[in-house]
C-alpha positions as CSV (number, residue, x, y, z in Angstrom):
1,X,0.0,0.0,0.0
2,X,3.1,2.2,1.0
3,X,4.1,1.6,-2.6
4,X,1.1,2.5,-4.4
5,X,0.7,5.6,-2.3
6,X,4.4,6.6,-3.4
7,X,3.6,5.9,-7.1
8,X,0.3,7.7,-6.4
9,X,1.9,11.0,-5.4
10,X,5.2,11.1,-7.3
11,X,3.7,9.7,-10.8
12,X,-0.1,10.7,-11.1
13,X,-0.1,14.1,-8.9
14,X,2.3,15.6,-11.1
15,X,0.4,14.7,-14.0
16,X,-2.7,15.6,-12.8
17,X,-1.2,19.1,-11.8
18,X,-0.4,20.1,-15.2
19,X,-3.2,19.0,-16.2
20,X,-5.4,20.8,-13.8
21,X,-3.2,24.6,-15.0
22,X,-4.3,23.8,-18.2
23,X,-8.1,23.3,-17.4
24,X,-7.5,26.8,-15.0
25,X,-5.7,28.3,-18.1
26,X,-8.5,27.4,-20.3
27,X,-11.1,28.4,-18.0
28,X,-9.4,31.9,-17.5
29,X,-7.8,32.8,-20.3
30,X,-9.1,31.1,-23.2
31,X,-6.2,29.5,-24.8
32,X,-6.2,28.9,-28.2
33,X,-5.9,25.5,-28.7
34,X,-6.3,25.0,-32.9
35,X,-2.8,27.4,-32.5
36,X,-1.4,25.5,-29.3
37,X,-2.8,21.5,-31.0
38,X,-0.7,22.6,-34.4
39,X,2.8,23.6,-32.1
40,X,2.8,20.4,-30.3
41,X,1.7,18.0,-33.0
42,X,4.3,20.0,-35.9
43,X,7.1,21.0,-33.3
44,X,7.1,19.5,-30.0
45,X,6.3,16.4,-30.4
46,X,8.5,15.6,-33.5
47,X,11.3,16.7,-31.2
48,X,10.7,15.2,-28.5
49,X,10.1,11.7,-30.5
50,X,13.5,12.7,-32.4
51,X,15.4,13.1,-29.4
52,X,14.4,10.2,-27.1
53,X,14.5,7.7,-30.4
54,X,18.1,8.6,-31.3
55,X,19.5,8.0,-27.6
56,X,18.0,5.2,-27.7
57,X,19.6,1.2,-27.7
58,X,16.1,-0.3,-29.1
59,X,17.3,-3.6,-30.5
60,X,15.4,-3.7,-34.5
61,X,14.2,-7.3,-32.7
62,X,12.5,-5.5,-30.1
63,X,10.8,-2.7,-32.6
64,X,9.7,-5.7,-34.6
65,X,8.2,-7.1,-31.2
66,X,6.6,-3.8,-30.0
67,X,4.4,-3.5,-33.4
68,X,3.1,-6.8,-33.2
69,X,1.9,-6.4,-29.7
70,X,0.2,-3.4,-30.8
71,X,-1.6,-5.5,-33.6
72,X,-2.5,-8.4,-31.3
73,X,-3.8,-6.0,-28.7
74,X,-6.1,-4.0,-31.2
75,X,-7.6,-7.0,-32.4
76,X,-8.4,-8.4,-29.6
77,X,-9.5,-5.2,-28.2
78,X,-11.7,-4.6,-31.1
79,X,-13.1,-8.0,-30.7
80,X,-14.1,-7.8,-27.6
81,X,-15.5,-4.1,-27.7
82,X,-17.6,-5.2,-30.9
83,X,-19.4,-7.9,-28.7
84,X,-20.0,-6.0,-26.0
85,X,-21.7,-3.8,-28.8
86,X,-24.0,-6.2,-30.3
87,X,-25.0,-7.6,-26.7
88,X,-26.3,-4.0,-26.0
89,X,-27.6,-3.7,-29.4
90,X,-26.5,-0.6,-30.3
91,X,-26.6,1.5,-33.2
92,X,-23.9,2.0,-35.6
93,X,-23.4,5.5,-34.7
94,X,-23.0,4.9,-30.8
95,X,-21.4,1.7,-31.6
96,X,-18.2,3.3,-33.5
97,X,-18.4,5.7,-30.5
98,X,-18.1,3.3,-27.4
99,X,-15.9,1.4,-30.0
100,X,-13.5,4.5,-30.2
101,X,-13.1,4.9,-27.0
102,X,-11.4,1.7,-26.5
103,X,-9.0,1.6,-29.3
104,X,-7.6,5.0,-29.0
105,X,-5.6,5.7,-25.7
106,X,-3.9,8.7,-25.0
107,X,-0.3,7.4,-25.8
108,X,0.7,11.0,-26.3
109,X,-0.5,13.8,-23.9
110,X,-0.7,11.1,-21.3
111,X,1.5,8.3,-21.8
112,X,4.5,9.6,-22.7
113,X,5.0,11.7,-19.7
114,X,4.1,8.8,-17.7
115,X,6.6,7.0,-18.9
116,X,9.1,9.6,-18.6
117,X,8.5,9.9,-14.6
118,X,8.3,6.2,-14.0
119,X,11.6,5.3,-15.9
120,X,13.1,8.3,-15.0
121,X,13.7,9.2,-19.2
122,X,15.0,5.6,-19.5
123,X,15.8,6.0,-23.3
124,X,14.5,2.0,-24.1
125,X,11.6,2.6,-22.0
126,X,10.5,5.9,-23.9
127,X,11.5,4.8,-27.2
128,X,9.0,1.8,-27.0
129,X,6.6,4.2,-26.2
130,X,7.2,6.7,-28.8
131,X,6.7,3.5,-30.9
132,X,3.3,2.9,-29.8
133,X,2.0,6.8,-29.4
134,X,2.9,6.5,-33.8
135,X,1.4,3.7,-34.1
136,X,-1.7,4.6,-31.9
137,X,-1.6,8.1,-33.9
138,X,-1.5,6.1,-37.5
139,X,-4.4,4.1,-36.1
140,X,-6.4,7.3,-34.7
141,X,-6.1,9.0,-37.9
142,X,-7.1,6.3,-40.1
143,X,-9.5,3.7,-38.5
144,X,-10.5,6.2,-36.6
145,X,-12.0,8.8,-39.4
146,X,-13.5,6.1,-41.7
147,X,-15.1,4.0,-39.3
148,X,-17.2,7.1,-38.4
149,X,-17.8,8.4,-42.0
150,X,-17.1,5.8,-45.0
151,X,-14.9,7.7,-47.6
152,X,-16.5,11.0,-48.7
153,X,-15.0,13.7,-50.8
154,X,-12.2,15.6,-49.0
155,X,-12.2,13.0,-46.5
156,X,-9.5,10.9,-48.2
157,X,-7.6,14.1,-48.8
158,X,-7.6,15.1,-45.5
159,X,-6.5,11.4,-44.1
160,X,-3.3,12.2,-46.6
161,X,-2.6,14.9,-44.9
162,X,-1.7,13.6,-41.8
163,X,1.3,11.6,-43.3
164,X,2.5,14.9,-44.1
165,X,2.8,15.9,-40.6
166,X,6.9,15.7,-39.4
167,X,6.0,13.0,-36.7
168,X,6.6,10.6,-38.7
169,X,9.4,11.6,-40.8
170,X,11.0,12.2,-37.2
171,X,10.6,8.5,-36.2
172,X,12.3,7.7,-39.4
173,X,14.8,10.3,-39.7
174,X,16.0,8.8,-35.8
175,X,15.9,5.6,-36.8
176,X,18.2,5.8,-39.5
177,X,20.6,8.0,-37.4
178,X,20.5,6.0,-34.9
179,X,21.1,2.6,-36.4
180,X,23.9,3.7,-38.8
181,X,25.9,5.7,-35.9
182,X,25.7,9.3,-37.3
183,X,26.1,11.8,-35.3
184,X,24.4,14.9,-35.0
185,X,26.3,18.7,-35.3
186,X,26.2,20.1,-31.3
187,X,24.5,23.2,-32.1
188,X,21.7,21.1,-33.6
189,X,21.5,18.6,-31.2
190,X,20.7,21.6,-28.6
191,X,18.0,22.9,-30.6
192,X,16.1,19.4,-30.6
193,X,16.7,19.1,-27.0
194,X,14.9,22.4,-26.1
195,X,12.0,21.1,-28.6
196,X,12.3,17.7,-26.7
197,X,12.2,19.3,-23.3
198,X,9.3,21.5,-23.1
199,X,6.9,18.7,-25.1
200,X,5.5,17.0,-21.9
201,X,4.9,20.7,-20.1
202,X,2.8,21.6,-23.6
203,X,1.1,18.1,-23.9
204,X,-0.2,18.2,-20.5
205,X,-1.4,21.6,-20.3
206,X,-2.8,21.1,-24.0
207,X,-4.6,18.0,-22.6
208,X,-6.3,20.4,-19.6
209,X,-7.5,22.8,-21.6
210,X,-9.1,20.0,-23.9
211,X,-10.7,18.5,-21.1
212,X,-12.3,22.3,-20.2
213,X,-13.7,22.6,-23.5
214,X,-15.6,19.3,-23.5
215,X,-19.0,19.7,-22.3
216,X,-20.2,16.9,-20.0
217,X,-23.4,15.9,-18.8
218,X,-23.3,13.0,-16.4
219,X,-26.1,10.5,-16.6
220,X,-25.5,7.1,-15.8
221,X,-25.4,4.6,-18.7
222,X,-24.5,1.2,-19.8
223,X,-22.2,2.9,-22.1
224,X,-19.4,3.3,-19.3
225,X,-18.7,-0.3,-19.2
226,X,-16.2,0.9,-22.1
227,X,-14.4,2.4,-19.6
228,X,-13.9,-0.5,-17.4
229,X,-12.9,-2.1,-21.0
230,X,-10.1,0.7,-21.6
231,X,-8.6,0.8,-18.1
232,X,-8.8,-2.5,-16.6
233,X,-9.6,-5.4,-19.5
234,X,-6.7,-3.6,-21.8
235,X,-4.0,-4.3,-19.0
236,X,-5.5,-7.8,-18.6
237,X,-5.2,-8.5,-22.2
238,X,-1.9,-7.2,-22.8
239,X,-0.1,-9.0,-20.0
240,X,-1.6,-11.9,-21.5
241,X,-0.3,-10.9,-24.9
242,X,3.0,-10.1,-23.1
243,X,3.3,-13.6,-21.4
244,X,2.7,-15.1,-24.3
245,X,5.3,-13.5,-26.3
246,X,7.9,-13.9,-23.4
247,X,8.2,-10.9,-23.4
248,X,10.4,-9.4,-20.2
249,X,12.0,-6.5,-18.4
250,X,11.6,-2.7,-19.2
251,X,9.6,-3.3,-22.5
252,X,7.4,-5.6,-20.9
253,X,6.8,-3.1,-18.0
254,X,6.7,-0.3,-20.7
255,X,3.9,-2.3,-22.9
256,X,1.5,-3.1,-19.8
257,X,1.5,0.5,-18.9
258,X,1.0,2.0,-22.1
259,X,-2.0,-0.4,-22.4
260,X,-3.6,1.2,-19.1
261,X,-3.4,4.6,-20.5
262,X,-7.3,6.7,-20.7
263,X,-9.3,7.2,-23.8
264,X,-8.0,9.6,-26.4
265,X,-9.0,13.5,-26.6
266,X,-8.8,12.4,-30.4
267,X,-12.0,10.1,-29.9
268,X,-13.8,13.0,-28.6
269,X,-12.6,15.5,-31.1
270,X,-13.6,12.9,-34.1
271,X,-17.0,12.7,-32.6
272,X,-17.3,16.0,-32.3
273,X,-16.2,16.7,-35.4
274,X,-18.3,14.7,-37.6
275,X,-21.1,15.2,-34.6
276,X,-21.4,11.4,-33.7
277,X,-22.4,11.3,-30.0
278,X,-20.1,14.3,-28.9
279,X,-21.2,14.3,-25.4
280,X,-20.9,11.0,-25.2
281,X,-17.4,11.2,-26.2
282,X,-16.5,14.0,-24.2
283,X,-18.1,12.1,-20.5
284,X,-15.6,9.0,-21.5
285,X,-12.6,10.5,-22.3
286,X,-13.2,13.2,-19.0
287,X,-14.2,9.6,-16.4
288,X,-11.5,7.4,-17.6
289,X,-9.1,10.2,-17.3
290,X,-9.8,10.8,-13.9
291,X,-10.9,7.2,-13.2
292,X,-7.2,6.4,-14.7
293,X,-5.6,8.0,-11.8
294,X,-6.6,5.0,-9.9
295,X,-6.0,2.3,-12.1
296,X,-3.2,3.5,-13.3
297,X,-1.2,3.6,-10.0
298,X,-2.2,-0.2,-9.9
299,X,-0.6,-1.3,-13.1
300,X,2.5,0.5,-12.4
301,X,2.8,-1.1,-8.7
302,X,1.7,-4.7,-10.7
303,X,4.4,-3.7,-14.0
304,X,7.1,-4.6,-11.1
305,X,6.3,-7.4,-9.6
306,X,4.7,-9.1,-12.7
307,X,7.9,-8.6,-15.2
């Protein structure tokens, strides 16, 4: 209990801190978040994905291992969120919804500075992150748009779009670098490092002024069994997934946290966007955020005595 208290108030608070300036910041000052969304996604996080993949001593193995466990786990996540969908009988609109709210976690705003306290910036531990926050960003930005609306004109063009974005290009750029031992000038390894260095400040504060803007009417529903889905069946099914590809160590630890993470502020922004249950979006990503703060602390305290 000692433990979990510890992990309680030197992981969680901190993030929940940030979090709660950026709902004050939001609430005060109006902060405008199309500008603030743009800098982190085109400039912060780029860096900061850059910089902790470079330093890093990810075996190509591993990589290789880290993508199929995110495969398994969205299958099997999908799977079992699309029967709990046709139990309640649902229809397809709420369905993709609930659905959503499984399959995209907040890898980003969320995870990665989680993973930054917990392994103190252990460069494997944040590089197998980084590999699941593109992977869960390829999937958002994908799945995620045409499961709600089937392709439409502009739609595809849009969805193109995002592979122009320089997160990407900065996962690739590092890996190259990285694997083929080239070093980077001085004066432009400082510049990456101040990009690198004031992402999980921006995310978090970004991720509390989203939460501000989402307006929430609580009325209990079935519909927040999804929630017990994203934060306690994910970690079930990935340390199964993990087990089963003997898996071990600070990847393994790395992998079972990520999978704890909350629901996306990008479910809530693609409902709202193409107006498919908005509220209903907006009350699970703001409950399993908060409702994370618990579980969480329990997957960390169970990340080191299971691996």
């Amino acid at each position: 209990m000692a433990e979990m208290f510890n992990i309680l108030l030197t992981v969680v608070v901190p993030i929940f801190l940030m979090t709660a300036l950026g709902y004050v910041l939001q609430k005060r000052v109006k902060l405008d978040l199309r500008t603030l969304a743009k800098l982190n996604i085109n400039v912060f996080v780029p860096g900061f994905i850059f910089a902790k993949f470079y330093k890093s001593d990810l075996a190509v193995h591993l990589l290789f291992y880290i993508v199929i466990f995110f495969l398994i786990y969205i299958i099997i996540l999908y799977i079992v969120a699309l029967l709990t969908s046709k139990l309640q009988k649902l229809d397809k609109g709420k369905e993709t919804t609930l659905m959503n709210s499984v399959l995209f976690f907040n890898s980003g705003n969320y995870g990665a500075p989680l993973n930054d306290i917990v392994f103190k910036s252990d460069p494997v531990a944040m590089s197998a992150q980084v590999i699941i926050l593109t992977l869960q960003n390829v999937f958002t930005f994908t799945y995620g748009i045409f499961a709600i609306q089937s392709v439409q004109v502009g739609k595809l063009k849009a969805l193109l779009n995002y592979f122009k974005m320089p997160i990407i290009y900065a996962l690739v750029i590092a890996i190259i670098l990285n694997y083929n031992h080239i070093a980077i000038p001085g004066f432009l390894w400082t510049t990456v490092s101040y990009l690198s260095d004031a992402m999980i400040a921006v995310a978090l504060i970004l991720l509390g002024a989203q939460i501000a803007n989402i307006k929430l009417r609580f009325k209990w529903s079935s519909s927040y069994i999804y929630i017990v889905i994203r934060l306690v069946v994910g970690p079930a099914i990935a340390f199964v997934i993990i087990k089963c590809m003997g898996l071990d160590g600070i990847i393994a630890q790395t992998l079972f946290i990520a999978s704890a993470m909350p629901t996306s502020v990008n479910s809530s922004v693609i409902a709202q966007e193409y107006d498919n249950y908005p509220e209903l979006a907006a009350e699970l990503v703001f409950l399993s955020t908060l409702f994370s703060s618990i579980t969480v602390v329990v997957v960390i305290h169970f990340s080191h005595i299971l691996f």
